[in-house]
C-alpha positions as semicolon CSV with decimal commas, in nm:
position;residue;x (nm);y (nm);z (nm)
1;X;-0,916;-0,250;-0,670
2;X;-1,003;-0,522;-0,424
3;X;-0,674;-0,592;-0,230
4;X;-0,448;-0,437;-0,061
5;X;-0,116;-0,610;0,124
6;X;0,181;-0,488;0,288
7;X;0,500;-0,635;0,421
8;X;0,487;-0,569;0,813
9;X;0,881;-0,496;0,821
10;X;0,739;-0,175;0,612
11;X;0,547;-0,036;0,882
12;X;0,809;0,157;1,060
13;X;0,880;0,299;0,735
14;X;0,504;0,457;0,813
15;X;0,287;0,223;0,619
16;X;0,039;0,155;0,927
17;X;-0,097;0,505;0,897
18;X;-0,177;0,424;0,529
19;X;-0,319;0,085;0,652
20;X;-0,557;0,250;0,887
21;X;-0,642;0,511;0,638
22;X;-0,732;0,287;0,358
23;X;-0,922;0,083;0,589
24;X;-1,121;0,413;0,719
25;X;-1,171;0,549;0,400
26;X;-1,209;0,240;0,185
27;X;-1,383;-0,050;0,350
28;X;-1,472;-0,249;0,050
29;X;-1,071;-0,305;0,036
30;X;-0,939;-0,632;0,112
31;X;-0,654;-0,572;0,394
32;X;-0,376;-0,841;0,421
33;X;-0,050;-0,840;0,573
34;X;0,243;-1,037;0,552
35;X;0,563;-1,126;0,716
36;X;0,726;-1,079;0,348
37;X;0,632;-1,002;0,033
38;X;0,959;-1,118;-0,106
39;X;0,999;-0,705;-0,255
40;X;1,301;-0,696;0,020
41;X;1,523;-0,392;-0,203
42;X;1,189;-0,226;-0,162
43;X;1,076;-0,241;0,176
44;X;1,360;-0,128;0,329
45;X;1,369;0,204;0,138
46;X;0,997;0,324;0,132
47;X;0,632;0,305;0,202
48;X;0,473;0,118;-0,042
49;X;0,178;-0,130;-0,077
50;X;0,107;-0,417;-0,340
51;X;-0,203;-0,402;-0,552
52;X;-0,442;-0,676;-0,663
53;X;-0,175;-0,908;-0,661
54;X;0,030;-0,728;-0,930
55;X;0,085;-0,337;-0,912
56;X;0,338;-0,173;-0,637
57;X;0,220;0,159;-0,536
58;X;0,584;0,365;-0,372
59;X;0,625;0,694;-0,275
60;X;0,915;0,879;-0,078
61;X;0,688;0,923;0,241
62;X;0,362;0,804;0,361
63;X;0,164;1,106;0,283
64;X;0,281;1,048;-0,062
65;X;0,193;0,685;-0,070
66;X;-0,171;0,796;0,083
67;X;-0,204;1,031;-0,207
68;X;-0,078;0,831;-0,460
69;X;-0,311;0,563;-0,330
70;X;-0,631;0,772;-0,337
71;X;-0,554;0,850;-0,707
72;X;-0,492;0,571;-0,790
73;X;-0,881;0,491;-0,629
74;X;-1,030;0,772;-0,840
75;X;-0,859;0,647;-1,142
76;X;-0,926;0,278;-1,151
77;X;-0,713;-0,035;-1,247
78;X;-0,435;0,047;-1,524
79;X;-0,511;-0,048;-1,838
């Protein structure tokens, strides 16, 4: 994993804690963020972040999204 991007309407949604967390726990990450990342149904709903360009990470609440995240770290890139 080398990039990470979120949609900045997510934020209130409690995506900026993940942001700072990924960025304090993974600095080799690539951190972008967006006006829109056109994944509108989405962002209104829950916390989530876009992958390498291809692979949405979601989760119900932040903490889930953080967790999810940090397996998803551990595990590598699908296959």
């Amino acid at each position: 994993m080398r990039k990470v991007e979120i949609c900045v309407s997510n934020l209130p949604l409690g995506t900026q804690r993940v942001w700072e967390l990924i960025a304090e726990r993974y600095p080799e990450v690539q951190l972008r963020r967006w006006a829109c990342l056109g994944l509108c149904d989405l962002c209104v709903r829950r916390p989530f972040v876009l992958v390498d360009d291809r692979e949405v990470l979601q989760a119900p609440s932040p903490e889930a999204l953080w967790a999810l995240f940090c397996r998803r770290m551990e595990d590598g890139p699908p296959v």
